[in-house]
C-alpha positions in Angstrom: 0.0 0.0 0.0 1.2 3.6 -0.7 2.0 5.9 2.2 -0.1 8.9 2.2 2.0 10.4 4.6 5.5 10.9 3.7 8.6 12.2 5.2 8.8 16.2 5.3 4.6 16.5 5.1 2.8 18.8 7.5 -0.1 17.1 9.7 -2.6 17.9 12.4 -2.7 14.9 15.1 -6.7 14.5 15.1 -6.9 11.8 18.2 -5.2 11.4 21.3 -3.5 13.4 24.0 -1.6 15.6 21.3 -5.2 16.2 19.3 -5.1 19.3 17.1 -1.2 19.9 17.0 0.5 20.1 14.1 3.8 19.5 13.3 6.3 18.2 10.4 6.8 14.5 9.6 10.1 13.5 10.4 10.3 9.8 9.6 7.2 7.2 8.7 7.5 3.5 9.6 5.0 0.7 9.1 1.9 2.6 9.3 3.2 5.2 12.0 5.2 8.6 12.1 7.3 10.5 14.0 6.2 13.7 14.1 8.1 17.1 15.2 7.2 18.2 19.2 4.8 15.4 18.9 4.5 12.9 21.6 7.5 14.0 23.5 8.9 11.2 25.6 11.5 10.9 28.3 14.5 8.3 27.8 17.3 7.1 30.0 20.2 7.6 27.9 23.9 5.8 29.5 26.9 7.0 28.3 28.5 6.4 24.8 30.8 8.2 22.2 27.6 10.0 21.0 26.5 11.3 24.0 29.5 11.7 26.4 27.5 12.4 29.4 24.5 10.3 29.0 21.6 11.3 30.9 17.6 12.2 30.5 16.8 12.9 26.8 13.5 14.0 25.5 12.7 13.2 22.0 9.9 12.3 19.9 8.2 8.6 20.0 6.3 7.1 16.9 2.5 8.1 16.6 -0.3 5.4 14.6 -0.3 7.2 11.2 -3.9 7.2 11.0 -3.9 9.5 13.9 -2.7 12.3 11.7 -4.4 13.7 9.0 -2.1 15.7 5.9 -2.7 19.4 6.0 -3.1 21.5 2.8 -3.0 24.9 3.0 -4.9 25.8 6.5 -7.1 22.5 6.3 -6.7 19.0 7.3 -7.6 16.8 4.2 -7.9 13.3 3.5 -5.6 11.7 0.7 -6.3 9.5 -2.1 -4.8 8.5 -5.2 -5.3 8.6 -9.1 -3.6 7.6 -11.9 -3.4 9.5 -15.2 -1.1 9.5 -17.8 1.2 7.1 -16.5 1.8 9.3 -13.2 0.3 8.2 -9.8 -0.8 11.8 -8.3 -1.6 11.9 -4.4 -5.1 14.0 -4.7 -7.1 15.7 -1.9 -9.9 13.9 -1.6 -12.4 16.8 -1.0 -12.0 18.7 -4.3 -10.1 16.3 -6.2 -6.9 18.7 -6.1 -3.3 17.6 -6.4 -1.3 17.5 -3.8 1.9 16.0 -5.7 2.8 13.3 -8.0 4.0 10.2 -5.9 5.8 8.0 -9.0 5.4 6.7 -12.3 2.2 3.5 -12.8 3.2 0.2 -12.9 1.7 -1.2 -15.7 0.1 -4.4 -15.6 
């Protein structure tokens, strides 16, 4: 299945403790996201050649990526797909406008 969130989007967290945040996309992974100042979490961190000193870091945990809706403009939209021409486009599901073009179609 095609992600219809991908790395770099902007989304509004529509569930959950976070709900009606928004935020950048930093990394998606099986069905979830990382998202920027999203579901900040607290972690233990022991010493290493990264971190010299170890200690309590606070970073961002993954989030279910249908949790988070895409946001166009000022509005949160839901994503679908079409393909035309040989391009698969990613297409706002509420007007049909679109968003960007996610690869060429297979052909089958």
């Amino acid at each position: 299945m095609a992600a219809k969130i991908k790395k770099g989007d902007t989304v509004r967290v529509i569930a959950g403790a976070e709900k009606d945040k928004e935020g950048k996309v930093l990394e998606v992974k099986d069905g979830a996201v990382k998202v920027e100042g999203i579901n900040m979490v607290t972690k233990h961190m022991k010493q290493n050649p990264g971190n010299p000193n170890g200690g309590i870091v606070t970073k961002e945990a993954f989030i279910d990526a249908s949790n988070v809706m895409l946001v166009v403009g000022k509005d949160a939209v839901r994503v679908g797909f079409k393909v035309e021409n040989g391009l698969k486009y990613r297409i706002n599901k509420k007007n049909g406008e679109v968003i960007d073009i996610v690869s060429t179609a297979k052909k089958n």
